[in-house]
C-alpha positions as a printed NumPy array, in Angstrom:
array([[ 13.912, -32.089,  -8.028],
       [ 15.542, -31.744,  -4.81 ],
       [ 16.275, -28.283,  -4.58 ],
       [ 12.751, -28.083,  -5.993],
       [ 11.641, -29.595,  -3.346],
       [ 13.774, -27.695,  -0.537],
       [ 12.593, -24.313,  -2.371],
       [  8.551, -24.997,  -1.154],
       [  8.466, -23.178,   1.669],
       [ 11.401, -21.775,   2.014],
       [ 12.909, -18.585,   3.632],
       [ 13.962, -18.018,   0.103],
       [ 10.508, -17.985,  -1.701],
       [  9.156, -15.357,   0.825],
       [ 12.131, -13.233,   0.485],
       [ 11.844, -13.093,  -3.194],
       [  7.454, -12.839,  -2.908],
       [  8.435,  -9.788,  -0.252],
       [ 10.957,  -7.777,  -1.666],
       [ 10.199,  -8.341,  -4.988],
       [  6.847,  -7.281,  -4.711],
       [  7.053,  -3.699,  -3.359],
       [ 10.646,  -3.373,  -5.21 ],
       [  8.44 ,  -3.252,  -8.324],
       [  5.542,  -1.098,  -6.93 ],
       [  8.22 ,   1.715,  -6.231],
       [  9.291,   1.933,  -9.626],
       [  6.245,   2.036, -10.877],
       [  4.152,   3.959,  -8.66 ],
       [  7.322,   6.078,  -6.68 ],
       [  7.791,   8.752,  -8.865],
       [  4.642,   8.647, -11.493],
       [  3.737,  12.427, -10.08 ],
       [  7.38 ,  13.832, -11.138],
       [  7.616,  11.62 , -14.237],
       [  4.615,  12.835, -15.413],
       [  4.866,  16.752, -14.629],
       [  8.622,  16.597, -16.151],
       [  6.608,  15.348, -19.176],
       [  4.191,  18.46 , -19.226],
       [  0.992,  17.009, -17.628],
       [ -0.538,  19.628, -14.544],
       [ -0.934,  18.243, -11.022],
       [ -4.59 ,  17.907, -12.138],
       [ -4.366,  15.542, -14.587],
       [ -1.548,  13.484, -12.505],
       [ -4.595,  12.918, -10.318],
       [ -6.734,  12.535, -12.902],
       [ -4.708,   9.236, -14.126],
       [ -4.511,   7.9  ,  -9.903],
       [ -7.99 ,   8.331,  -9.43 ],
       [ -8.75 ,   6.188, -13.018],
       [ -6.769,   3.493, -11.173],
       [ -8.713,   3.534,  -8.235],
       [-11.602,   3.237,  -9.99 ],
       [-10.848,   0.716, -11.649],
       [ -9.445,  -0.811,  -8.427],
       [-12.918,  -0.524,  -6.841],
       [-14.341,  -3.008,  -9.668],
       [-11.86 ,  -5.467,  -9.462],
       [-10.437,  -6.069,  -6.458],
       [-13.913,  -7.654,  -4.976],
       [-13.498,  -9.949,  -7.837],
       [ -9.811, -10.944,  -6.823],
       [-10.535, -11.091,  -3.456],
       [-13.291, -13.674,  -3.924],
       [-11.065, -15.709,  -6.438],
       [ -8.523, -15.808,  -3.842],
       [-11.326, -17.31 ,  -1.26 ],
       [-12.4  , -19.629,  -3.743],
       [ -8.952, -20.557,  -5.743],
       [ -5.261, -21.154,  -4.669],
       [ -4.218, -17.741,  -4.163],
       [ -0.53 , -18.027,  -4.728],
       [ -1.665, -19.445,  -8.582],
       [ -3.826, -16.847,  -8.661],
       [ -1.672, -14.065,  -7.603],
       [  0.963, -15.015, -10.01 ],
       [ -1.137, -14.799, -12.925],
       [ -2.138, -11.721, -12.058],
       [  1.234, -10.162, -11.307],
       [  2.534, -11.379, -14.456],
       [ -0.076,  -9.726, -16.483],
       [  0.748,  -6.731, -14.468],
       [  4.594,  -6.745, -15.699],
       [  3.607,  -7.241, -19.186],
       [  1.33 ,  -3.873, -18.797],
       [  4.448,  -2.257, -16.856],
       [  6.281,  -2.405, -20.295],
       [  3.326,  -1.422, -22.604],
       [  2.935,   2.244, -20.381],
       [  6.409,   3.496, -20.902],
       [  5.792,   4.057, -24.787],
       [  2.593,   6.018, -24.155],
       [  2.413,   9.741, -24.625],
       [ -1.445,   9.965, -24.661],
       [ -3.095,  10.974, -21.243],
       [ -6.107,   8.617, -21.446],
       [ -3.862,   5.612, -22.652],
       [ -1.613,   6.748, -19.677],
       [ -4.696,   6.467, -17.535],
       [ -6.027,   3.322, -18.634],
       [ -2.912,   1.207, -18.006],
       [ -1.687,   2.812, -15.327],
       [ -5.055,   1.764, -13.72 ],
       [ -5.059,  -1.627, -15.042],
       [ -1.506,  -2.356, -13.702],
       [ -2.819,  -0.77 ,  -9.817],
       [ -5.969,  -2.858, -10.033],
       [ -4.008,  -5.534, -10.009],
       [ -1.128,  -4.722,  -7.651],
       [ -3.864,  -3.101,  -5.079],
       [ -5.837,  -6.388,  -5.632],
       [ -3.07 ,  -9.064,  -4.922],
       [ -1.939,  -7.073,  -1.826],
       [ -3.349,  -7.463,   0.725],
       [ -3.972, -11.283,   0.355],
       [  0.043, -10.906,  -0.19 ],
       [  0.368,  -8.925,   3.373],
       [ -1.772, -11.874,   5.062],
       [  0.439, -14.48 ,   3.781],
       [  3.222, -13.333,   5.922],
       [  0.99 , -13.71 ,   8.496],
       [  0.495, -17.222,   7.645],
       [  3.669, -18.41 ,   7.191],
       [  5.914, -20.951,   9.289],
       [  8.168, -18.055,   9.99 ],
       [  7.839, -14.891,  12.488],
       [  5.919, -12.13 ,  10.731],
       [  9.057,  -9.424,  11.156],
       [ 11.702, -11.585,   9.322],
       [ 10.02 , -12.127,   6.364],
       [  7.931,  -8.624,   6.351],
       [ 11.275,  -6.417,   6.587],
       [ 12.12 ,  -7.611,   3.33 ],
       [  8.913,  -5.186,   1.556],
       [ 10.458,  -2.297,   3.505],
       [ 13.529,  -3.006,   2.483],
       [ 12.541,  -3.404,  -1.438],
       [ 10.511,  -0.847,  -1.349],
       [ 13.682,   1.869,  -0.203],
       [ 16.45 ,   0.015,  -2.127],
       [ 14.   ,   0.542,  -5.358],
       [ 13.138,   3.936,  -4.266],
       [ 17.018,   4.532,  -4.026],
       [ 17.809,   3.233,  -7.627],
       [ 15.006,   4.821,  -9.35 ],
       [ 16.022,   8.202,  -8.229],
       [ 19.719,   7.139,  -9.862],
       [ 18.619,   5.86 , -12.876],
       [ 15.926,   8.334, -13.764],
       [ 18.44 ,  11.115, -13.778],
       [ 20.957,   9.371, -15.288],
       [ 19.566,   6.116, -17.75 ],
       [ 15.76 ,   7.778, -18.041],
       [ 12.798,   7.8  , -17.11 ],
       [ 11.39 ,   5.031, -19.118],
       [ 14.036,   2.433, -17.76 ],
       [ 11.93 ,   2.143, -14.297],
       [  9.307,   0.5  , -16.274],
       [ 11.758,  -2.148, -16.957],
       [ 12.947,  -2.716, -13.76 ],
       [  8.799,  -3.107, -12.559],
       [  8.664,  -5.967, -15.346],
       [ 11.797,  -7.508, -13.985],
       [ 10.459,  -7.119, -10.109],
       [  6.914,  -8.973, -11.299],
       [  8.279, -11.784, -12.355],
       [ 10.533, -12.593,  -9.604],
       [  7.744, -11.973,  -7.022],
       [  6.146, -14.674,  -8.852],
       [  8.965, -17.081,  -8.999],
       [  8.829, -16.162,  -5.175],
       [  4.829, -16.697,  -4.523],
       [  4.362, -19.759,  -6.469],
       [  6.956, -21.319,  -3.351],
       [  5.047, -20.239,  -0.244],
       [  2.771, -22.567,   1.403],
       [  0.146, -21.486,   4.022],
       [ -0.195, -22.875,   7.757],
       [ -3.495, -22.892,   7.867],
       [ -5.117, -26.28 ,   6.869],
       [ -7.801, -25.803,   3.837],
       [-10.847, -23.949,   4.593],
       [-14.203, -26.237,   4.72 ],
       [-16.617, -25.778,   2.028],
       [-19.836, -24.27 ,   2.882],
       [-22.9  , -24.011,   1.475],
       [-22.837, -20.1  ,   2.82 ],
       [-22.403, -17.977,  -0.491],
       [-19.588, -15.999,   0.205],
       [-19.89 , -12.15 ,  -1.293],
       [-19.477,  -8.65 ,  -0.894],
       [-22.581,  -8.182,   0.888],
       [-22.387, -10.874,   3.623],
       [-19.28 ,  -8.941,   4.546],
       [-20.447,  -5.918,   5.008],
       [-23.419,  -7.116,   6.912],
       [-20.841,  -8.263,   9.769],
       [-20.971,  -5.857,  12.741],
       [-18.036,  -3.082,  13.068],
       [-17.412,  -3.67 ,   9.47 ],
       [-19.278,  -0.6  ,   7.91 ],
       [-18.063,   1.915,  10.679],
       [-14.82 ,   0.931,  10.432],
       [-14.432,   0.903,   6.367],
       [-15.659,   4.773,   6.91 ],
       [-12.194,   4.662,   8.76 ],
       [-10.298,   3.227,   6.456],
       [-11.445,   5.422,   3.867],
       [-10.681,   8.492,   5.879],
       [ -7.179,   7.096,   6.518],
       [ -6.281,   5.876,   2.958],
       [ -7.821,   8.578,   1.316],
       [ -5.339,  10.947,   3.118],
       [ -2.218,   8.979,   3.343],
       [ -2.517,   8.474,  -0.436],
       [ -2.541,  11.887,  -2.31 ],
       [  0.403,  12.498,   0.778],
       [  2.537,   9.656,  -0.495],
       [  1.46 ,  10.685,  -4.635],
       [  2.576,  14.337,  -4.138],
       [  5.541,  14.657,  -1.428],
       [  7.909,  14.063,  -4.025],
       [  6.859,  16.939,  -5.76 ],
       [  6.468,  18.914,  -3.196],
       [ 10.282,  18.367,  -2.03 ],
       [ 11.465,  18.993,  -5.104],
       [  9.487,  22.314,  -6.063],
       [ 11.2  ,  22.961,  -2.662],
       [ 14.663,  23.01 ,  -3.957],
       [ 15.567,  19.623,  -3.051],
       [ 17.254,  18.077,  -6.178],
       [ 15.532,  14.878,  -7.713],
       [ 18.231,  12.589,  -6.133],
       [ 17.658,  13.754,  -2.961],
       [ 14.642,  13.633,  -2.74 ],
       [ 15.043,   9.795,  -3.474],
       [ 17.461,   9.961,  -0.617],
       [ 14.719,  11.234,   1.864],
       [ 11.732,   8.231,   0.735],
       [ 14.809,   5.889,   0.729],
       [ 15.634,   6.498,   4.739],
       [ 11.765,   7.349,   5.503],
       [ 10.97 ,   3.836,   3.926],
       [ 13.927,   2.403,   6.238],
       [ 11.565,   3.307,   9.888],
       [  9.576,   0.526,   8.674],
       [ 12.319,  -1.995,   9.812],
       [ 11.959,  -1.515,  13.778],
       [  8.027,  -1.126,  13.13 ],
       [  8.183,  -4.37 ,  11.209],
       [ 10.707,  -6.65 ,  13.186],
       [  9.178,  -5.572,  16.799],
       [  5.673,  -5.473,  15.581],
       [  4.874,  -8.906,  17.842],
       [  6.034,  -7.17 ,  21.267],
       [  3.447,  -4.044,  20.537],
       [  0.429,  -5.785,  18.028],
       [ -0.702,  -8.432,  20.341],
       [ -0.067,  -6.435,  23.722],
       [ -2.304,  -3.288,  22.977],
       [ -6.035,  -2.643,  22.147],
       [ -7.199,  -2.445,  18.209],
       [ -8.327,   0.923,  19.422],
       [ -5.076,   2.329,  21.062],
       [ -3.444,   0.754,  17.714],
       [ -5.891,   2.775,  15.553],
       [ -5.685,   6.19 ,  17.34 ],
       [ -1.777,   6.19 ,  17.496],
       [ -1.602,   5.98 ,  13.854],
       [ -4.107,   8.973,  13.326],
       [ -2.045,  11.089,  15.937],
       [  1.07 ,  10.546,  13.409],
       [ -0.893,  11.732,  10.758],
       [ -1.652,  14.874,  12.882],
       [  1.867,  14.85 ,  13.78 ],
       [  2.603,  15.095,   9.594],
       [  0.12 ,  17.189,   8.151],
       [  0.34 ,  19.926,  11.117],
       [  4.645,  20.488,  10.237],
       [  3.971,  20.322,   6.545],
       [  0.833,  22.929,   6.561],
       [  2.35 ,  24.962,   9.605],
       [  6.204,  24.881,   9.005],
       [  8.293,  26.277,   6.193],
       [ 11.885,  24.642,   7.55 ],
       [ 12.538,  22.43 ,   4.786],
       [ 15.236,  20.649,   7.539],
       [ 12.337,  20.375,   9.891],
       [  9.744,  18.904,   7.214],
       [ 12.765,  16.376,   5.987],
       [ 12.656,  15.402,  10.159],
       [  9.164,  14.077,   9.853],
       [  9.135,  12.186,   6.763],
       [ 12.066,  10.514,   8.145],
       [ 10.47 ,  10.164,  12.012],
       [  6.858,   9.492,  10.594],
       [  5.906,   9.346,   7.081],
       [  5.973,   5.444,   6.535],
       [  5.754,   4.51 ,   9.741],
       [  1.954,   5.365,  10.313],
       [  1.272,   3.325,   6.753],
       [  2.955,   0.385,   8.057],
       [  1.417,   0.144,  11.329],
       [ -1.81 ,   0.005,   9.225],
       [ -0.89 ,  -2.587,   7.486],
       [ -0.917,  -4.782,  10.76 ],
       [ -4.174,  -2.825,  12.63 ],
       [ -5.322,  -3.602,   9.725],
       [ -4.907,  -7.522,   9.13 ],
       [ -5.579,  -7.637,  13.295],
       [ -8.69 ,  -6.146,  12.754],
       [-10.128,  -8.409,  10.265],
       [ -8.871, -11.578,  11.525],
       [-11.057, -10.731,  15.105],
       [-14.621,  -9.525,  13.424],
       [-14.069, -11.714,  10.489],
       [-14.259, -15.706,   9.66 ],
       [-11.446, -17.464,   8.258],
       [-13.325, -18.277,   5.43 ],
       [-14.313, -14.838,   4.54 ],
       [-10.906, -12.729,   5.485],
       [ -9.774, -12.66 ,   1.347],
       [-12.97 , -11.109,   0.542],
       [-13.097,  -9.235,   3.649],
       [ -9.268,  -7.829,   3.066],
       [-10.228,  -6.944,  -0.807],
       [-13.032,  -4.819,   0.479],
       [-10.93 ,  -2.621,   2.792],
       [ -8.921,  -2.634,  -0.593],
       [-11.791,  -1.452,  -2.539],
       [-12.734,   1.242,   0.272],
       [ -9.129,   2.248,   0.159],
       [ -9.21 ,   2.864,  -3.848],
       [-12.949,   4.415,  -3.696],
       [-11.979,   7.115,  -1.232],
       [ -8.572,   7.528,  -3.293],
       [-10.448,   8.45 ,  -6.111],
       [-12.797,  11.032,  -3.998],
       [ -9.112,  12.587,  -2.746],
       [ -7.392,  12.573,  -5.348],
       [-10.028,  14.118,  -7.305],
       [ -9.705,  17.146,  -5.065],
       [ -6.247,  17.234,  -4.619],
       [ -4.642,  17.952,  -7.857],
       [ -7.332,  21.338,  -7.962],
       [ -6.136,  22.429,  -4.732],
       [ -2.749,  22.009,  -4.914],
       [ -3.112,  23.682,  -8.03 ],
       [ -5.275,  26.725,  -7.15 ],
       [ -3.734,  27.24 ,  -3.967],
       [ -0.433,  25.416,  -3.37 ],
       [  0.928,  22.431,  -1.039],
       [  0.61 ,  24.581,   2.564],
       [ -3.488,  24.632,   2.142],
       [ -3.313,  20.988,   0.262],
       [ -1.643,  19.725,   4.138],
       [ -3.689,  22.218,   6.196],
       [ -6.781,  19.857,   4.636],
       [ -5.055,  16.888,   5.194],
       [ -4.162,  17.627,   8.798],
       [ -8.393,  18.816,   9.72 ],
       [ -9.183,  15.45 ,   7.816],
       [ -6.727,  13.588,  10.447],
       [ -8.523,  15.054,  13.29 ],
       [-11.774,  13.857,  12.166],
       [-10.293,  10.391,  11.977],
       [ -9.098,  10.734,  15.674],
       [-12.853,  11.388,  16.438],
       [-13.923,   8.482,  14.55 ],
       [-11.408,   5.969,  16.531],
       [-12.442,   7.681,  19.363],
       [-15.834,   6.529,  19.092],
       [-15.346,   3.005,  17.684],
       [-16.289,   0.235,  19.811],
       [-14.239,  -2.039,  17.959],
       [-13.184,  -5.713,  19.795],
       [-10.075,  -7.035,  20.806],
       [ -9.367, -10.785,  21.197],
       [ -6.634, -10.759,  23.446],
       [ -6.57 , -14.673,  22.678],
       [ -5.764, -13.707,  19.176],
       [ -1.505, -13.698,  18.458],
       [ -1.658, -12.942,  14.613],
       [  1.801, -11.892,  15.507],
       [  4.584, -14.432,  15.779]])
């Protein structure tokens, strides 16, 4: 009972909630566009099966996002998750596409459901944001690292394990955090979807979201691939997302001298101008060296200052009350624009190959810039969601 006890709260449960957490998303999710071309299926239907999961994401992650508001969220959470392992095992004996499709999108519903309400927990924790945050980064890259080994050499299928494994820890992990927030009031306010989206900035700046999700997606689903029809061997190419994924740590671990000190605007248009930054060297420059530079100097670095713009964001045009619901709607804007992306994706990097795929991607981050540029979003310099 004692180290029971001593466990609540603990450095230890958010270590294992953190690292556990994106540990298993990179096994599943890391290399599902080479796993599934090495099995025969076309770029097409690889984004056939993501945009089924964001689909499916778009029904139910409202739905988790009000449980969460309504509910303990680390019981809820950890139902979910384990659900999610369970599913993990089930996909790596399917051969048929549409049974492929079905629980790969029930298994994403779920992880892009529980995520964000597990990115504001660190947030609400008794301990700084960057100590406890680094740990996702550094999950995410020692996964990415191991899956590239053990695809080539145990097989493919094994990853699936290791996701099963990952779930269940990161619930062992979430059931021992504790919020620092005292409980919410009840009020007679119904909370929903729609009262949301009826809060000023909100619409304009899910139309931003969208535009930077959709983007940063079917870029994350398909450089893989694209190193590797390169030339770059299947290990390496682990190598490369293992020490891109690593740029998160400075982002994460100084994120309180930079997220409370600038504007939510100046934090919005940087990240577009890395995306520009991207998409121009991949569409513009053949180097393979060169491109290798910028996944390293920029690839996860841009998603990971999201993250944070992000959670700002909502916590200064958003009630407490309402934040869960508020977070699984970005969620849901972040899955429905997926779907619109990757839907076009696969076709054009099939009809006319990865340098026109990025030449779209880098026009699309300019009209994002544009978008910032013209957001009149507030910033409550009172506000230190960064500790």
């Amino acid at each position: 009972m004692d180290l029971l006890k001593h466990y609540k709260n603990s450095y230890l449960s958010y270590f294992l909630m953190y690292f556990f957490f994106f540990f298993s998303l990179a096994f599943f999710s890391g290399f599902l566009s080479v796993y599934l071309m090495d099995q025969g299926f076309s770029a097409s239907q690889v984004s056939f099966v993501v945009s089924c999961s964001f689909i499916l994401s778009v029904i139910v992650q409202p739905f988790i996002g009000k449980l969460n508001d309504v509910y303990e969220s680390k019981y809820v959470n950890g139902v979910l998750l384990l659900i999610a392992g369970l599913l993990g095992i089930v996909f790596m004996f399917l051969k048929n596409i549409y049974l492929i499709a079905l629980v790969y999108s029930l298994v994403l519903s779920i992880t892009n459901g529980t995520n964000p309400i597990i990115e504001r927990m660190a947030v609400l924790s008794r301990f700084k944001y960057g100590s406890i945050r680094v740990w996702t980064t550094i999950g995410y890259a020692i996964a990415t690292i191991i899956s590239g080994y053990i695809y080539k050499n145990i097989g493919s299928f094994s990853l699936y394990v290791f996701f099963a494994i990952g779930e269940f820890l990161c619930v062992i992990g979430l059931l021992g955090t504790q919020s620092i927030l005292p409980p919410v009031e009840k009020t007679n306010e119904k909370i929903s979807m729609s009262s949301v989206f009826k809060i000023k900035h909100i619409p304009y700046y899910l139309i931003i979201v969208c535009l930077f999700y959709g983007i940063t997606n079917v870029h994350h689903l398909y450089l893989p691939a694209m190193l590797k029809q390169s030339g770059l061997p299947i290990n390496n190419v682990s190598n490369v997302i293992f020490v891109s994924t690593l740029s998160e740590v400075p982002v994460t671990l100084l994120s309180r001298f930079y997220m409370n000190r600038f504007s939510n605007k100046q934090l919005l248009m940087s990240v577009f101008i890395l995306l520009c930054i991207q998409f121009f060297t991949f569409s513009f420059l053949s180097s393979l060296i060169i491109q290798i530079m910028i996944v390293f100097l920029t690839k996860t670095v841009a998603t990971m200052a999201f993250v944070m713009i992000n959670l700002r964001i909502i916590s200064t045009i958003v009630d407490n009350a309402r934040q869960n619901t508020a977070l699984s709607l970005v969620s849901a804007c972040k899955s429905f624009a997926s779907i619109v992306f990757q839907m076009l994706a696969g076709y054009l990097i099939d009809f006319t190959g990865y340098q026109m795929f990025y030449f779209v991607l880098f026009i699309c981050s300019v009209i994002g810039m544009v978008l910032v540029f013209f957001f009149k979003v507030p910033t409550n310099k009172d506000l230190k969601v960064f500790h």
